[in-house]
N, C-alpha and C positions, 0 to 999 in steps of 0.2 A: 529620323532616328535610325541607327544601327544595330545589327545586331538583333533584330526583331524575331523575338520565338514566332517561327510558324505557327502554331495552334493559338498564338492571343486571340484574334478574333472570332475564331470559332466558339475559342473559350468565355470570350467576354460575352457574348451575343446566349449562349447556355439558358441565361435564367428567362430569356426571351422566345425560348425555341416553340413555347405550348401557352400562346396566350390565354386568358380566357377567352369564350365566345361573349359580344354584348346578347343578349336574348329580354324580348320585348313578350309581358305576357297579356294574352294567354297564348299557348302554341302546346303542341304535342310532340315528345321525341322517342324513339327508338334505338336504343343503344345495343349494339352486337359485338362480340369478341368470342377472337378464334387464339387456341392457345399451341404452338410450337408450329407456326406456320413462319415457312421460307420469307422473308422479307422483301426479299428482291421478285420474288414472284406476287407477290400482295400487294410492292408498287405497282408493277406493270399491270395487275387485274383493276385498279386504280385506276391508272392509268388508261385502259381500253376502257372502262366506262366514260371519263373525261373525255375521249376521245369521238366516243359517239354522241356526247353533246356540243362538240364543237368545241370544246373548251380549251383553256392551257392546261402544262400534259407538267407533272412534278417532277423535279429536278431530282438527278441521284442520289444526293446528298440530303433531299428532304422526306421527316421521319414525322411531317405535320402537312395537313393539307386540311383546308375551308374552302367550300366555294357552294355559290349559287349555284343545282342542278335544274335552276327552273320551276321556282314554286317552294322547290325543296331542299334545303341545304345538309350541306355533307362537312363531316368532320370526322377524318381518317389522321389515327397516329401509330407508329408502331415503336415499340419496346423490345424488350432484349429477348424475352420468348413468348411473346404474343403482341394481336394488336389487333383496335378495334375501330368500329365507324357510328356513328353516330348520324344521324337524322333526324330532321326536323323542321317543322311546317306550324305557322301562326295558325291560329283556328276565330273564329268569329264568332260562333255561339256557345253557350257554356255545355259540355256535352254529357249524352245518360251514361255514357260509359267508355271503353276503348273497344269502339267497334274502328272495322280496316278504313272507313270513313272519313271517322276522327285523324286514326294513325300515320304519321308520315306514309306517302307511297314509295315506300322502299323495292327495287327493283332486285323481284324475288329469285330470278334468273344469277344476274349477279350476284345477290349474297350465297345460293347455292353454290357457285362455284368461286368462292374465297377458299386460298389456298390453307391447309392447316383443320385442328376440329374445332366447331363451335362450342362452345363453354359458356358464354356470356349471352344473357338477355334479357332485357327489360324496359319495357314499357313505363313512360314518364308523361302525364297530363299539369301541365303548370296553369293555375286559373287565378285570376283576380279576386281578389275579396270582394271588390263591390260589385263582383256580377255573379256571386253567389249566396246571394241572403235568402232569407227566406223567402217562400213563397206565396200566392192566396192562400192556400190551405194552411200556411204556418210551418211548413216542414222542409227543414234546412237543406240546400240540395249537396252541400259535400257531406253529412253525415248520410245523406238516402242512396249516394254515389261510393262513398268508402263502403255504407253496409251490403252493396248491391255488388259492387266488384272485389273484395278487401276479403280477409277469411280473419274475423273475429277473435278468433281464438290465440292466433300469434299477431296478432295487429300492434303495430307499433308506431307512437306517433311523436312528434316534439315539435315547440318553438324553438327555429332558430334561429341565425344573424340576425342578436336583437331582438328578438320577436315577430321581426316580421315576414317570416317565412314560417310556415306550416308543414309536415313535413307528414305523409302516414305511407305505409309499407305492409305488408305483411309478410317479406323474403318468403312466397309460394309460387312454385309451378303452377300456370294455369294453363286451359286445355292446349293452345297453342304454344306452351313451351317457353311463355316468356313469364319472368315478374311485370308487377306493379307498383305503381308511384304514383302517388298525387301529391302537389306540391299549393299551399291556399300562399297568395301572394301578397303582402297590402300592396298596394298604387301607388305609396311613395317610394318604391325602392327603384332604385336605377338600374336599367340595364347591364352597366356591369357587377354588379353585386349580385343579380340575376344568376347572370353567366356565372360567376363563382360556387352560389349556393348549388347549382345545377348539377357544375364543374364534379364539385364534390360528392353529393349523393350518386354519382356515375361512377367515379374512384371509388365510393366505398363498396359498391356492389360487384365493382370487378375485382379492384384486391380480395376482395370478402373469396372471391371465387378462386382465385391464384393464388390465395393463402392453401385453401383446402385441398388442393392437390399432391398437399405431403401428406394426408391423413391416410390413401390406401398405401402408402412406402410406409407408414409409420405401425400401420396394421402387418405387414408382411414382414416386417423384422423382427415384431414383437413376436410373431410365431417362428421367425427362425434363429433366435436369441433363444428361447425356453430351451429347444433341443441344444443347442452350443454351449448355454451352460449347466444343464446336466451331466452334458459330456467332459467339461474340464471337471466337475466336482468329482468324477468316478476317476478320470486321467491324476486329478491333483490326489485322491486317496492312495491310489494304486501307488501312487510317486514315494508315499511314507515308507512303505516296506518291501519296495520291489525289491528283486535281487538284481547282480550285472547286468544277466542277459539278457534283463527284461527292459532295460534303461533304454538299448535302442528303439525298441518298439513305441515306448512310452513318446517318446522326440519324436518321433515319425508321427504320432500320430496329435501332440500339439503344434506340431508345425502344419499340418493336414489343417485344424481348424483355426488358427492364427489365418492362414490363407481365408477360407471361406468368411470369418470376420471383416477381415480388412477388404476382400471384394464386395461385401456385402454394406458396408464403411461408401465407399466408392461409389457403390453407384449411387446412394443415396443422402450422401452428406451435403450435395448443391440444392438437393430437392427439401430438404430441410432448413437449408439457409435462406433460399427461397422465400421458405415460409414464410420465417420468422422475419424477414425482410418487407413481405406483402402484410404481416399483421401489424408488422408497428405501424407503417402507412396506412393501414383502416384505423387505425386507434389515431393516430396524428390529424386525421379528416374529420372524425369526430369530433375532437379536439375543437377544430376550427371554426365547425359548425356554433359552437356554445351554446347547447341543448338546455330549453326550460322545460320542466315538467308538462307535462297537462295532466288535467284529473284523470285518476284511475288508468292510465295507459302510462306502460313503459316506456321509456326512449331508447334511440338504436345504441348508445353504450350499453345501457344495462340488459339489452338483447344480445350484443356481441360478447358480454361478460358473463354471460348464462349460458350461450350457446356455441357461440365462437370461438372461445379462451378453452376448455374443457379440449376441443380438438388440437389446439395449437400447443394445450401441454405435452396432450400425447407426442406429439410429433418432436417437444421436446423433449422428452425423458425417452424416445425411443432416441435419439440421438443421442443421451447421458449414456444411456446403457450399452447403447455400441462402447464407447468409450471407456467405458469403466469397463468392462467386458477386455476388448483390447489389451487393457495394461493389468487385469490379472491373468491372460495366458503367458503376456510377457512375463509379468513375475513367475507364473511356475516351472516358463522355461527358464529365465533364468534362476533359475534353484535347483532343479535339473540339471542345465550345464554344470552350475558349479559343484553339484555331487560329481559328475563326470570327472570334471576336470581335478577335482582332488584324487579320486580313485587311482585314475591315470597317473598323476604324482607320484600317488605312494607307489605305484606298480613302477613309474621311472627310479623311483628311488633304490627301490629292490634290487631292478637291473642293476643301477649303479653301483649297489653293493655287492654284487656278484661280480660283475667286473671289476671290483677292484680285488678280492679275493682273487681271481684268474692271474690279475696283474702282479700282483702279489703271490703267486704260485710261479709267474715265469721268471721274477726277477731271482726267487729262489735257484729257479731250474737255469737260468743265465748263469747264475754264482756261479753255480755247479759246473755248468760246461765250459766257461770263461777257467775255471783251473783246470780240467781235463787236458783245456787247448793251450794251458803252458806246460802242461807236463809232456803233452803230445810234441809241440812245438822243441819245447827244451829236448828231448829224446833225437829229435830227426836235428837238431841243431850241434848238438853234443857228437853225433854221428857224423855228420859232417865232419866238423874239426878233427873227430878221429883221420879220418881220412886225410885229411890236408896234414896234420902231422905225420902220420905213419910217412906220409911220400917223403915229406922232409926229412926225418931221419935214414931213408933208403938212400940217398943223395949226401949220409955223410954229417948230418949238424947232429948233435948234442941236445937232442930233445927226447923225452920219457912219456911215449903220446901218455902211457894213463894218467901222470901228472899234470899234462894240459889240457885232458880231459876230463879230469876233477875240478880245475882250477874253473874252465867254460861251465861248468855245469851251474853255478848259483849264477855266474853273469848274465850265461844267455837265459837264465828263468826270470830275472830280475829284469832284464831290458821287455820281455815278451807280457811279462808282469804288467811295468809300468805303461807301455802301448797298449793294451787293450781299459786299463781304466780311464786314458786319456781319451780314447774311441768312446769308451760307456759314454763320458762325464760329456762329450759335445752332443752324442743322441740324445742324450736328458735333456739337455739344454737348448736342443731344435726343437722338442718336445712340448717343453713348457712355453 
């Protein structure tokens, strides 16, 4: 074929780029993400870890990496302003809890020096239903395991895909700094449906995390919006009955906060969209899961709709409010200008009628001088002729200068006449 878009391949291979992992249980994972870390720097640190295992080293263009570290598998992706790794190691006995044992042996060196700040972390135990029943004494070990590591109070738990996933959480900080996850499995489920359900509960608690980073911008606007619009409500009163020379001040000083809006707009309108971008993606994961109740405990929608949604409103309405904000300083500058600009009108109009009265004072004072200068004209013209006659009669003709200088006298005012209104009528007419 010809003609072939560069990017088809790239493009077509997209929905391929993040497969799931197959994951066989029981095993134990450690999920970590670091949020506005350099990419290219978070390959290479990658990279130097592959490196000292011998391993293949990932290609520039790759933004997914999986591999056996030896015992321990690594699964590194990065996104557009963060990116995380994931760990995880098969386990063989059903365990009392997440001691560093159980835990993948994540290589603590390495993760300290991942470029970027850590933000994400959570501890994942996936166990088998039939290696968790009860015990001699009768007492269930994922309820003696959720009530031993789990915090009660926010505990959340559901059936998912199906029912055959078990899902309990408590979204808490524990001492080390990570959450928790137990995940009950039945032993029919496959591997990759494994990997999916896992896939998920991992997306949900990182979005959960990359949603809420608009919530301290959503707080710091809301307290610099209160003052900005107390300040138009006083600018917008003021505006009713200033006088002229109050008008500049008044522009001066909604243009002053138009500014501080739209900077304030700016820095925080991608951290917003962000959000709301990361929360439909926990609500969509959710989704997927298709969450059945279990008695008396919550599921993670109606935990992320209690406690999730409350944040992401704010973060909407502080964006409404930039907005609407926005376009009433625009409106009362423009209302503003347009007092201005009629003011100015009327004061151009003024002018204009003063110069036309001016104009109409000189065409007067033209009239006036325009006869002056035929009488002046006709006078020094009349005199002339005296002259040219008097010589001719000195020389003999039959001429009576005063007679030909009565007769010149209406001629030359007549000819001096009609040349200057011919002069007027072409400056009018170069004029207009």
């Amino acid at each position: 074929m010809q003609n072939v878009h560069p990017l088809r391949e790239a493009l077509h291979n997209e929905v391929h780029a993040r497969p799931y992992e197959r994951l066989s249980s029981p095993l134990a994972l450690t999920h970590v993400g670091w949020a506005s870390g350099d990419g290219v720097l978070a390959k290479e640190h990658v990279n130097h870890l592959l490196r000292q295992r011998h391993l293949p080293l990932a290609s520039e263009e790759a933004n997914h990496i999986s591999t056996d570290l030896g015992g321990v598998w690594l699964r590194w992706e990065k996104h557009s302003e963060f990116h995380t790794a994931t760990f995880w190691r098969p386990i063989t006995d059903a365990p009392n809890g997440f001691e560093p044992g159980v835990l993948p042996d994540a290589p603590r060196d390495w993760l300290q020096g991942m470029p970027g700040q850590w933000l994400i972390g959570l501890h994942v135990l996936v166990l088998r239903q039939s290696e968790v029943v009860p015990d001699a004494s009768g007492s269930d070990l994922v309820s003696d395991l959720v009530r031993r590591t789990l915090d009660e109070s926010t505990l959340v738990a559901a059936r998912v895909m199906d029912g055959q996933v078990i899902v309990y959480t408590d979204f808490r900080l524990h001492a080390d700094g990570f959450g928790r996850c137990i995940l009950v499995v039945d032993d029919s489920l496959n591997p990759r449906r494994l990997g999916r359900a896992v896939q998920r509960v991992l997306e949900i608690e990182t979005y959960r995390m990359m949603s809420l980073l608009g919530l301290p911008a959503a707080r710091e606007v809301g307290g610099a919006l209160v003052f900005a619009e107390r300040e138009l409500a006083e600018v917008a009163e003021q505006v009713r009955f200033a006088q002229k020379q109050q008008e500049p001040d008044l522009l001066r000083r909604l243009t002053h906060l138009a500014a501080q809006v739209e900077s304030l707009y700016a820095r925080t309108h991608a951290r917003f969209s962000a959000s709301a971008a990361y929360f439909e993606l926990v609500q969509r994961r959710i989704q997927e899961l298709r969450e059945e109740r279990i008695h008396g405990l919550q599921t993670l929608g109606e935990f992320m709709d209690r406690r999730l949604s409350p944040a992401m409103q704010t973060c909407a309405w502080a964006a409404r409010r930039q907005q609407a904000l926005s376009e009433r300083i625009s409106r009362t500058s423009n209302l503003l200008r347009t007092r201005v600009e009629i003011e100015q009108q009327q004061s151009s109009q003024s002018l204009l009628d003063a110069m036309n009265r001016r104009q109409e004072a000189q065409l007067l004072l033209q009239s006036a001088v325009e006869g002056l200068s035929v009488a002046a004209i006709t006078y020094y013209g009349t005199g002339l002729v005296g002259y040219v006659v008097k010589g001719l009669k000195s020389v003999g003709l039959p001429i009576s200068p005063d007679m030909a200088i009565a007769l010149a006298v209406p001629l030359i005012a007549g000819v001096v006449w009609l040349g200057l209104r011919r002069m007027h009528h072409k400056v009018m007419a170069g004029i207009h």
